[in-house]
C-alpha positions, 0 to 999 in steps of 0.5 A: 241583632243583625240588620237581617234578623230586625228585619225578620223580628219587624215583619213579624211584628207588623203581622201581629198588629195587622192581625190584632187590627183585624180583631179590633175590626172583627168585635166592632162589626159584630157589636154594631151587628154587622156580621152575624156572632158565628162568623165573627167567632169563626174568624178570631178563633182563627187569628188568635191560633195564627198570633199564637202562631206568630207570638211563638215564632217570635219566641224561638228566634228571640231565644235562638239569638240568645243562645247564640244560634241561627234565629233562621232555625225557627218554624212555625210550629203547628197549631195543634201544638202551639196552642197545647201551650200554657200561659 
């Protein structure tokens, strides 16, 4: 892996553990009743499709190295499919 394609794999990274920092947060509020439950359901139904998001993005280029291609040929696939997928 090259020093571009870490970088990218770090970036990416670092938005997933901010995203599940901001869950964390998110059901600490909501067990101290500081937001109201459909807020907090609103909000991580939102940051669980954009880690999808994230968590296949990283899947593709990890796979595109791989096989030996450009990892830069990966894209954010829409959530209406990403989160068709099953685990």
């Amino acid at each position: 892996m090259s020093g571009v394609e870490a970088e990218a794999e770090k970036q990416i990274l670092g938005r997933i553990s901010e995203m599940i920092s901001q869950e964390r947060d998110l059901r600490d509020r909501l067990a101290r009743d500081a937001i109201d439950p459909s807020t907090e359901h609103e909000r991580l139904n939102r940051l669980e499709t954009e880690l999808d998001q994230c968590w296949d993005l990283l899947r593709q280029r990890r796979a595109l190295i791989t096989a030996g291609q450009d990892p830069e040929g990966a894209h954010v696939r829409p959530a209406s499919q990403v989160e068709r997928y099953l685990s």
